[in-house]
C-alpha positions as CSV (number, residue, x, y, z in Angstrom):
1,X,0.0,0.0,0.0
2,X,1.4,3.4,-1.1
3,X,2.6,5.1,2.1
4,X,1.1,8.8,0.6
5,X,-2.3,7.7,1.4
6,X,-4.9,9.5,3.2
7,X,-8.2,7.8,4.8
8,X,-11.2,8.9,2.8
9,X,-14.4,9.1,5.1
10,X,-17.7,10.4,5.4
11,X,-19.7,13.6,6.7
12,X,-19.4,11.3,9.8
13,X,-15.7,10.0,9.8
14,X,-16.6,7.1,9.2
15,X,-13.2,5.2,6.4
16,X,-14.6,4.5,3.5
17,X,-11.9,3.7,1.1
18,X,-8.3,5.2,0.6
19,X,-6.1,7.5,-2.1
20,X,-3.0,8.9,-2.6
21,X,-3.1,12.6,-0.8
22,X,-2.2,14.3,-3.6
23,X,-4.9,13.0,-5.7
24,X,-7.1,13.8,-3.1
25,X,-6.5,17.3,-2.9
26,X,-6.7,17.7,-6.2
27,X,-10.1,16.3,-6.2
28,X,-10.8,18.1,-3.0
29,X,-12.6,14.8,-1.6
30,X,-13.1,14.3,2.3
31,X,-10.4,13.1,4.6
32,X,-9.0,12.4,7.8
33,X,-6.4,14.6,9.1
34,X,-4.9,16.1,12.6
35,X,-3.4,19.3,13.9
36,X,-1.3,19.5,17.0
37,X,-0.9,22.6,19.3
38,X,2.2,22.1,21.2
39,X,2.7,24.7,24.7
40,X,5.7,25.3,27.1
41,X,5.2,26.2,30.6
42,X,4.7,29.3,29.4
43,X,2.1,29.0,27.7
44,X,3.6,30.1,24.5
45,X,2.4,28.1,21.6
46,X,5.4,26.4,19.4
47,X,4.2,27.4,15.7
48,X,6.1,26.1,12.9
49,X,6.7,28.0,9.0
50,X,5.8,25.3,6.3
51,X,8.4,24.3,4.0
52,X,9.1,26.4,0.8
53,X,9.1,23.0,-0.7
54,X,5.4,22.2,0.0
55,X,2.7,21.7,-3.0
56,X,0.3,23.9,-0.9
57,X,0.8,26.6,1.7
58,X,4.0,26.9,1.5
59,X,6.1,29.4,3.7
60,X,2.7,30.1,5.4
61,X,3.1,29.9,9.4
62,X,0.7,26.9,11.3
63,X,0.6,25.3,14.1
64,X,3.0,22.9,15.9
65,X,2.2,20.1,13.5
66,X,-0.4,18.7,10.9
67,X,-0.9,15.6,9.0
68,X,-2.5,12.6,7.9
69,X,-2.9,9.2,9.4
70,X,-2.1,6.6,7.4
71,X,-4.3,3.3,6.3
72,X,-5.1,1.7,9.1
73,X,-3.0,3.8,11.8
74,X,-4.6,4.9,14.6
75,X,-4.9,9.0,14.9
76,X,-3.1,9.0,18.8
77,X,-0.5,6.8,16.9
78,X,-0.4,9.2,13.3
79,X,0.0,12.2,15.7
80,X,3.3,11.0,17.6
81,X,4.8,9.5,14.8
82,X,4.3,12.5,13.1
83,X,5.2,15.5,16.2
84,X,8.7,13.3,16.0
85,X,9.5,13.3,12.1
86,X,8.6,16.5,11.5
87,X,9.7,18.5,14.8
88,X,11.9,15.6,16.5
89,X,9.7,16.1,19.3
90,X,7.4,14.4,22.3
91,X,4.6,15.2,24.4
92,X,1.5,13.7,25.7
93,X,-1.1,14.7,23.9
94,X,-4.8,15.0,23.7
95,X,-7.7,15.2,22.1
96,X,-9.8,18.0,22.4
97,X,-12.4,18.3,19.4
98,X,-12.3,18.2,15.6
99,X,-13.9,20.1,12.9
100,X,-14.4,19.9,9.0
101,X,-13.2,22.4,6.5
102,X,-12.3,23.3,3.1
103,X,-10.2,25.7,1.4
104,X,-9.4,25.9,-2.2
105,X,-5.7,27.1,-3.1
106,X,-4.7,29.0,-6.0
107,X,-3.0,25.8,-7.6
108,X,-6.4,24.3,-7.9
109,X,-5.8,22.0,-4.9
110,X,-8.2,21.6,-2.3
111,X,-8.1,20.7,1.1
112,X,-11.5,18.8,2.6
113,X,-10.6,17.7,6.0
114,X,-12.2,16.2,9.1
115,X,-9.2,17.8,11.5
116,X,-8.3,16.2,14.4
117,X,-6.9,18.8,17.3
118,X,-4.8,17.7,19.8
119,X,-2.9,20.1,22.6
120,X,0.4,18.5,24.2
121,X,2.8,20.3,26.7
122,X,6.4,20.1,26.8
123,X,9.4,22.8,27.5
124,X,11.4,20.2,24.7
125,X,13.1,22.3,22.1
126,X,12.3,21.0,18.4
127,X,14.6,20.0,16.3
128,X,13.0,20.3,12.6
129,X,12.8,18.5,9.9
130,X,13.5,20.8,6.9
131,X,12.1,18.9,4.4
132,X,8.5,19.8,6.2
133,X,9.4,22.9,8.1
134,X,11.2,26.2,7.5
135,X,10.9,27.7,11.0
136,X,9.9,27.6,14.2
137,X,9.3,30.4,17.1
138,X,7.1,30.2,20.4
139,X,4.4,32.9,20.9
140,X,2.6,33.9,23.7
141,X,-1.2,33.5,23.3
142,X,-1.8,37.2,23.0
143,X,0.6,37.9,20.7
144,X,-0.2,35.2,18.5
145,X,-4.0,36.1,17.9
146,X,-2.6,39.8,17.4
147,X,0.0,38.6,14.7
148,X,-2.5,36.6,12.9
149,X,-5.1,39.4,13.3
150,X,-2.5,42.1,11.6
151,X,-1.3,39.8,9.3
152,X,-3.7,37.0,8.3
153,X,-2.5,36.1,4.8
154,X,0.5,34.5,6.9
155,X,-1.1,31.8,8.3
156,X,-3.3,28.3,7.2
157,X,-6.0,28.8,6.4
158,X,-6.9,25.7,8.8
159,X,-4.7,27.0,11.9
160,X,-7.1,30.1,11.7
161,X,-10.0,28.8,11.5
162,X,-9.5,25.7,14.4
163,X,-7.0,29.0,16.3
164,X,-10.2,30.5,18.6
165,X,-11.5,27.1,19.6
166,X,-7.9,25.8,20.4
167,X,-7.1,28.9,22.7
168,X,-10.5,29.0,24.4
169,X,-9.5,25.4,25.7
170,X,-6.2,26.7,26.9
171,X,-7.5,29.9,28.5
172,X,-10.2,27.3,30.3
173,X,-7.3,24.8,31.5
174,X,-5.5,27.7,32.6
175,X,-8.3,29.4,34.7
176,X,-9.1,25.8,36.5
């Protein structure tokens, strides 16, 4: 089975078959996929500048990590495997909600996503992976959703639209 596959699922996420990625973001079907929000003790979120290299989005800023679980791979699994390849990094994470989206880039890809968000703490520094990442940096939750309110067009489109939700969980754990 070609490693490049995503998990094509329903309204519902429920599988229902599986293609290469890049097909299916060129046909802009629905797919399973997770995002990671990584904290210090701080409290600063580690956000990470996509590769130049990358067919969409690229040098755009995101958070921590984001991917795809492979066929048959479990999402707790697909998120580890991919915190360490692409940052060199571990934490416990977990699940706090998912969403659906889609965005259509300017290369006629698409993204259609059933997104996976999980939050993880650790004061590890990452090491990264430059085929995936560019950059890194840590920002404290205000300036963050200053930064992306000044400069939108420098962010995913997914990290902004999952970034409220993500940082009304912290501000909750935080006030507990």
């Amino acid at each position: 089975m070609d490693e490049n596959q995503v998990i094509l699922v329903d309204e519902q996420d429920n599988e229902i078959g599986f293609m290469g990625k890049l097909e299916a973001h060129q046909k802009g079907l629905l797919h399973r996929a997770f995002s990671i929000f990584i904290f210090n003790e701080k409290n600063e979120m580690l956000i990470q500048q996509r590769a130049l290299s990358k067919y969409h989005s690229p040098g755009l800023w995101t958070n921590t990590c984001c991917s795809h679980p492979k066929p048959n791979e479990l999402l707790l699994d697909a998120a580890n495997r991919r915190l360490m390849e692409e940052m060199h990094m571990q934490a416990t994470l977990d699940h706090v909600y998912q969403f659906t989206y889609r965005t259509e880039f300017e290369n006629g890809l698409a993204e259609h996503e059933i997104d996976h968000v999980f939050i993880g703490y650790t004061n590890q520094l990452p090491t990264i992976n430059p085929v995936e990442v560019a950059a890194y940096k840590y920002l404290s939750i205000s300036a963050l959703e200053l930064d992306v309110k000044a400069n939108p067009n420098h962010y995913t489109s997914w990290f902004k639209i999952c970034l409220s939700n993500v940082l009304k969980t912290i501000k909750k754990r935080l006030n507990e």
